[in-house]
Residue frames relative to the residue before (quaternion, step in Angstrom):
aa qw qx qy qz dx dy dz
X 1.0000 0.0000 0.0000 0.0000 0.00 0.00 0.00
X 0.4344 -0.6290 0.6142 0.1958 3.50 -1.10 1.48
X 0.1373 -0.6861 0.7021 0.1321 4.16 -1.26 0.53
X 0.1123 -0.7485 0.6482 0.0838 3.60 -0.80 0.45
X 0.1028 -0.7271 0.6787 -0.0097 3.72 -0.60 0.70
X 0.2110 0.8029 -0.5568 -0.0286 3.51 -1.49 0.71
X 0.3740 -0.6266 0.6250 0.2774 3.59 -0.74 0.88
X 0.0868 -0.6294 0.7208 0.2771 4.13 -0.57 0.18
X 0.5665 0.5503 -0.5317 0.3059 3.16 -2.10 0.47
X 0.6875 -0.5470 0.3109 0.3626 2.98 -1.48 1.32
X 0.8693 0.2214 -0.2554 0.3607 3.42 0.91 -0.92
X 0.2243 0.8137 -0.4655 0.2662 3.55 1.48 0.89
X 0.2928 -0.6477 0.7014 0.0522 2.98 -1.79 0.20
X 0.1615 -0.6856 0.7098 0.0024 3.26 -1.95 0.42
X 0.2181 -0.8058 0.5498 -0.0310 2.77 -1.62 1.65
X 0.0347 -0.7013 0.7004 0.1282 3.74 -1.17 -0.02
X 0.1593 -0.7495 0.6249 -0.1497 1.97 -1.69 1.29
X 0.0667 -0.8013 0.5925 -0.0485 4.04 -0.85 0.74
X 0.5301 -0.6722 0.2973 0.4229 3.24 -1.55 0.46
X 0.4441 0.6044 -0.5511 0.3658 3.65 1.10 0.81
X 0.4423 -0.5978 0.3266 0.5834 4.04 1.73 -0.16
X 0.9341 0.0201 0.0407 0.3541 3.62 -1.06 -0.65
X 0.1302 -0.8317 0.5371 0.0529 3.45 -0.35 0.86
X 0.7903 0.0197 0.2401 0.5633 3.46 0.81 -1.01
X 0.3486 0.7354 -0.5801 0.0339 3.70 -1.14 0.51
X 0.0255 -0.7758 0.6163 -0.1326 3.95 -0.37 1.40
X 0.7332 -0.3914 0.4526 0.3230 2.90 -1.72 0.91
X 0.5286 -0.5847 0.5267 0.3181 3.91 -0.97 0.58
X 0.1401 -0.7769 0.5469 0.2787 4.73 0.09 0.54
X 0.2029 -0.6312 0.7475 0.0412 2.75 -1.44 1.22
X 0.1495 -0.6465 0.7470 0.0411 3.21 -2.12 0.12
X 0.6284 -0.5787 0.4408 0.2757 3.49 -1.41 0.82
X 0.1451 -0.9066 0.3592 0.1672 3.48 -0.68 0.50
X 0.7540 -0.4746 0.1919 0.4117 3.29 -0.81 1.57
X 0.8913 0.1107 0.0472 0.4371 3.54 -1.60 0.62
X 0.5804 0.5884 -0.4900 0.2773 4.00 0.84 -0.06
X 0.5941 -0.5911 0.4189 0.3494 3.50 -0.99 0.88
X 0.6625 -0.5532 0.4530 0.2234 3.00 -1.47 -0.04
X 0.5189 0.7177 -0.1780 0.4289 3.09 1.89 -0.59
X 0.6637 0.6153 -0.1462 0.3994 2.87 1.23 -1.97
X 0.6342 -0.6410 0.4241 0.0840 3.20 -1.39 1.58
X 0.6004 0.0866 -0.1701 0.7766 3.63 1.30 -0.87
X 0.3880 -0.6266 0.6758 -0.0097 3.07 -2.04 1.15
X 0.7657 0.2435 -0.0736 0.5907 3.71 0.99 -1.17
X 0.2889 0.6477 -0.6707 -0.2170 2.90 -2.16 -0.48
X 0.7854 -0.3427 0.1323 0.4981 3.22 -1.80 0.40
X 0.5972 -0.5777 0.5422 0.1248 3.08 -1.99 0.51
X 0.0977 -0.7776 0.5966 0.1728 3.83 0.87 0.42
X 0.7049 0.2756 -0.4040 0.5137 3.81 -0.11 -0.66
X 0.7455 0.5428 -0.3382 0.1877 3.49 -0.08 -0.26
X 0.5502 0.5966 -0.1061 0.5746 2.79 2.11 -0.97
X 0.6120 0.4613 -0.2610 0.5870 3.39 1.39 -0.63
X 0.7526 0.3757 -0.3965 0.3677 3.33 0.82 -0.34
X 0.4760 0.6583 -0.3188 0.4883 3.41 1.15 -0.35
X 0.6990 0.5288 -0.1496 0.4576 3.49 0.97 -0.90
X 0.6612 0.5574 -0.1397 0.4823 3.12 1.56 -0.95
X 0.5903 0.4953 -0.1823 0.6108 3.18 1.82 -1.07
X 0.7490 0.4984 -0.1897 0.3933 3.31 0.43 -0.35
X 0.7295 0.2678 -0.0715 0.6253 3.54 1.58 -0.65
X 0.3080 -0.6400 0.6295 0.3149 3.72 -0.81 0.99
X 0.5786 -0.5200 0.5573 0.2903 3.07 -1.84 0.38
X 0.7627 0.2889 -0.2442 0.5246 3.37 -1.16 0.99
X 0.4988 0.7208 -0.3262 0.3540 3.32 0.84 0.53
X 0.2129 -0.8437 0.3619 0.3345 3.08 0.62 0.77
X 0.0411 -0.8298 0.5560 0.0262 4.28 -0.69 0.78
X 0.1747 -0.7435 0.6372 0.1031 3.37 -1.15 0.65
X 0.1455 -0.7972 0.5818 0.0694 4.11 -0.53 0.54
X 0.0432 0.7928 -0.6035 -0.0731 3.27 -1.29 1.10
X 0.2295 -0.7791 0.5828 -0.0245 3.86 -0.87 1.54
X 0.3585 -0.7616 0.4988 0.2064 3.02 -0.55 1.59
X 0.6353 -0.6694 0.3439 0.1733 3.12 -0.96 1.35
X 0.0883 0.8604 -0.5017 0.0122 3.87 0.14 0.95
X 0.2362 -0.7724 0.5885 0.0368 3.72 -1.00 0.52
X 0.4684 -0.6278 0.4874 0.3859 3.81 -0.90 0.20
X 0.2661 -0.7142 0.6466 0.0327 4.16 -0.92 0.88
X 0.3237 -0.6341 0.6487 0.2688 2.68 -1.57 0.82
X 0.2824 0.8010 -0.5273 0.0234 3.20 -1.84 -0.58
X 0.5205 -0.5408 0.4533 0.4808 3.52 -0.90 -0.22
X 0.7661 0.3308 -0.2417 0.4952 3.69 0.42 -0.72
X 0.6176 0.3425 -0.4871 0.5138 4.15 0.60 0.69
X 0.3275 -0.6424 0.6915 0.0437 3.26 -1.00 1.11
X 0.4979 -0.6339 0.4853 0.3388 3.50 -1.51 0.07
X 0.4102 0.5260 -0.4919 0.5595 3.51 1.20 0.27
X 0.5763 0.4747 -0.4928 0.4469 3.73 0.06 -1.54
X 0.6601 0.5646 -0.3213 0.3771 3.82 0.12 -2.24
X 0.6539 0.6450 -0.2752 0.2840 3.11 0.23 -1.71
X 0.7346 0.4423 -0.0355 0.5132 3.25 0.60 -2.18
X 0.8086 0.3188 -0.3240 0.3736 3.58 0.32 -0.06
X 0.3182 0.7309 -0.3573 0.4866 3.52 2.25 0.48
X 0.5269 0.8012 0.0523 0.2789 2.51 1.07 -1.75
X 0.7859 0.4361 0.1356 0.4169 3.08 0.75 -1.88
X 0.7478 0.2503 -0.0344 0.6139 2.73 1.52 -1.19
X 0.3437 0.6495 -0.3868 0.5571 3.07 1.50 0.89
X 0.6125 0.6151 -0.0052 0.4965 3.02 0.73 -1.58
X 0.6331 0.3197 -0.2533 0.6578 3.96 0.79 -0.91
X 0.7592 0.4070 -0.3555 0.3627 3.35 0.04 -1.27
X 0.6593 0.4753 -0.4216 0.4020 4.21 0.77 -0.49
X 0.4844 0.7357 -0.3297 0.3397 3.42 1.66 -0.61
X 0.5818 0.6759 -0.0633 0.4480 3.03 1.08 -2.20
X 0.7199 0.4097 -0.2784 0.4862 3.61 0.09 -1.86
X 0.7542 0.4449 -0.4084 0.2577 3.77 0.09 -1.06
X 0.7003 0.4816 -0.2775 0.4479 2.89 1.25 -0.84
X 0.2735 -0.8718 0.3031 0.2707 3.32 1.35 0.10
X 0.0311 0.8394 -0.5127 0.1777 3.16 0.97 1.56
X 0.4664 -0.5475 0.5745 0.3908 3.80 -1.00 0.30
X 0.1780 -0.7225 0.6676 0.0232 4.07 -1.19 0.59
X 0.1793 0.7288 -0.6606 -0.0192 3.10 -0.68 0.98
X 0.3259 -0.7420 0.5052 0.2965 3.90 -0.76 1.15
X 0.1677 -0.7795 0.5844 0.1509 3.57 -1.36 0.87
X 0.3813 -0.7314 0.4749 0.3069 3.70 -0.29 0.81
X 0.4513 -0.6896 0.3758 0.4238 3.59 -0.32 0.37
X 0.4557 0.5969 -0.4178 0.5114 3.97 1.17 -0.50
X 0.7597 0.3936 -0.1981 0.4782 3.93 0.83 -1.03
X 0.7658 0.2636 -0.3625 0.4611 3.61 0.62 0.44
X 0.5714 0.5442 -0.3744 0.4871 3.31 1.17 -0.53
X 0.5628 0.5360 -0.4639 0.4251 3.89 0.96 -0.70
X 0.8179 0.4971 -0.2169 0.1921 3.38 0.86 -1.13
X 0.4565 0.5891 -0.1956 0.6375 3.15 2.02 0.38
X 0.2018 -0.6659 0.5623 0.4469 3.55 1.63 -1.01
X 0.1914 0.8200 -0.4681 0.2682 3.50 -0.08 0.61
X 0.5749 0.4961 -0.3547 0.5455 3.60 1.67 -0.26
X 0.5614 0.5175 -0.6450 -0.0309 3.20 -1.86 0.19
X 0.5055 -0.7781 0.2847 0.2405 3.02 -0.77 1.58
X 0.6466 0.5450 -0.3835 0.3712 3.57 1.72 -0.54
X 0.4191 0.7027 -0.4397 0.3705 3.71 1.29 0.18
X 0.5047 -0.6747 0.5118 0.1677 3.57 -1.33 1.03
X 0.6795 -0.5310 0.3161 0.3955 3.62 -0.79 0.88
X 0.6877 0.2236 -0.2088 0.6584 3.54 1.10 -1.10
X 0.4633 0.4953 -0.5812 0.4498 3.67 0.12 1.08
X 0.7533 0.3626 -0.2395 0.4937 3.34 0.76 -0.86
X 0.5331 0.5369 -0.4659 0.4588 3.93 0.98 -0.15
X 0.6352 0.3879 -0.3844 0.5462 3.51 0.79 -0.90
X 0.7481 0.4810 -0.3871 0.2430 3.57 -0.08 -0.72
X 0.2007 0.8441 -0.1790 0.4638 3.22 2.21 0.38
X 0.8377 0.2061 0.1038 0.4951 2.28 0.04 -1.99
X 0.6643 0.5107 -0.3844 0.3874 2.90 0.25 -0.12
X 0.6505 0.4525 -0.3321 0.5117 3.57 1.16 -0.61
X 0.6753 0.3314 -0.3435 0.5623 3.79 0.97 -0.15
X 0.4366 0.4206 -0.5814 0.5427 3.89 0.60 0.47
X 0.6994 0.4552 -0.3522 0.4237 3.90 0.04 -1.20
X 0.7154 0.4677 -0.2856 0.4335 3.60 1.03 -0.60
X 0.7824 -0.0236 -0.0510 0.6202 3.33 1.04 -0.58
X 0.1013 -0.8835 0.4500 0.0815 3.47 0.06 1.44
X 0.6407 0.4945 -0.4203 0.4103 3.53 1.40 0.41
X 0.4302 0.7516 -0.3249 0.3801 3.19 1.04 0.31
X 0.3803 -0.7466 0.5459 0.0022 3.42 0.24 1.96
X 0.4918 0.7350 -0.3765 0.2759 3.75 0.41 -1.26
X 0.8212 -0.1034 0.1356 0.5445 3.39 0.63 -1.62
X 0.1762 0.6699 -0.6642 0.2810 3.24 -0.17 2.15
X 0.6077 0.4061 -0.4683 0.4965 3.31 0.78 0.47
X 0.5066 -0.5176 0.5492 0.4169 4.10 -1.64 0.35
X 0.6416 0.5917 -0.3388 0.3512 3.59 0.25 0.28
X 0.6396 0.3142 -0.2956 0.6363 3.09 1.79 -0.05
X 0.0884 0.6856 -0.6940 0.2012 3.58 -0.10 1.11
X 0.8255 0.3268 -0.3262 0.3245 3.13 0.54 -0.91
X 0.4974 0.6152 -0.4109 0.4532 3.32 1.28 0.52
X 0.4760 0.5939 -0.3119 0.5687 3.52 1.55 -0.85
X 0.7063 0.4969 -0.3065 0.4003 3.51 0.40 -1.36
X 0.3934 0.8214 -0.2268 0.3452 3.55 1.39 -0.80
X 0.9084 0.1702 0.0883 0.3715 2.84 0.45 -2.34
X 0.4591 0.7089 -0.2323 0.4824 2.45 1.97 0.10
X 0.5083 0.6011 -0.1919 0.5861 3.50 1.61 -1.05
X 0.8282 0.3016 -0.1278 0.4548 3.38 0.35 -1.44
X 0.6014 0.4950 -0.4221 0.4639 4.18 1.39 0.10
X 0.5295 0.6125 -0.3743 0.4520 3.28 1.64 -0.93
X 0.7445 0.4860 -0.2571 0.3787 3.51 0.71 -1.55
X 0.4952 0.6570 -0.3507 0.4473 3.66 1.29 -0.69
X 0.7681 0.4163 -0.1185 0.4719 3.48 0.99 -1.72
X 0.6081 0.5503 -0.3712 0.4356 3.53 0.94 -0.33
X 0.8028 0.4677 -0.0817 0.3606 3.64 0.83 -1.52
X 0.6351 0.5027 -0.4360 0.3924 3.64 1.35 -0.06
């Protein structure tokens, strides 16, 4: 059994996974979008054909695959605009038409519901406290894994993390 894992978002990522452990894990491809002003707040989104290819390259056919997408929702606040909101709908649009064609199983993981399962919560921890605390728990999981030795790839950590949780949850 093939595991997909995905962080959604402009700066997300996707993993695979098997029972040999990590197959693959890349930045989520984006692509400018048609006809958008110059003004506009979001410039890009995800690359459905691309993402499908990658996915395609990455998985024989007839494999049997299961996919978990952290669950994502629109937020209020001062710092989420309705573009920001918008653009991460979007996105996860965009995975989820990817997914269906290929007629993968989806299962949504709230992020409170996979991070617990790693221990991954505490609410007094700093945004970059919790990226490292990420990573680090998918380096310890897969210490050959070049992919995500830089702090910039949390969301690639966050990935495999989604998709080891989903691996461990579903047998």
């Amino acid at each position: 059994m093939i595991t997909i894992g995905i962080d959604p978002g402009l700066s997300g990522a996707c993993a695979v996974l098997d029972h040999n452990g990590l197959r693959v894990v890349f930045d989520l491809p984006t692509m400018q979008i048609p006809n958008v002003g110059t003004v506009a707040l979001v410039q890009r989104k995800v690359d459905g054909l691309a993402l499908a290819g990658l996915l395609r390259q990455h998985i024989p056919p007839g494999e049997p695959v299961t996919a978990a997408v952290e669950a994502v929702s629109a937020m209020g606040g001062k710092n989420n605009s309705i573009q920001t909101q918008g653009s991460l709908m979007r996105t996860l649009g965009a995975i989820e038409a990817v997914l269906e064609c290929f007629r993968y199983p989806v299962t949504y993981a709230s992020p409170t519901t996979w991070k617990k399962f790693y221990g991954l919560i505490d609410p007094k921890a700093k945004d970059s406290q919790r990226k490292a605390a990420s990573l680090a728990k998918a380096r310890a999981l897969y210490p050959g894994c070049t992919d995500i030795a830089r702090a910039k790839d949390n969301n690639r950590a966050e990935a495999i993390l989604i998709a080891h949780w989903h691996m461990r949850t579903t047998e």
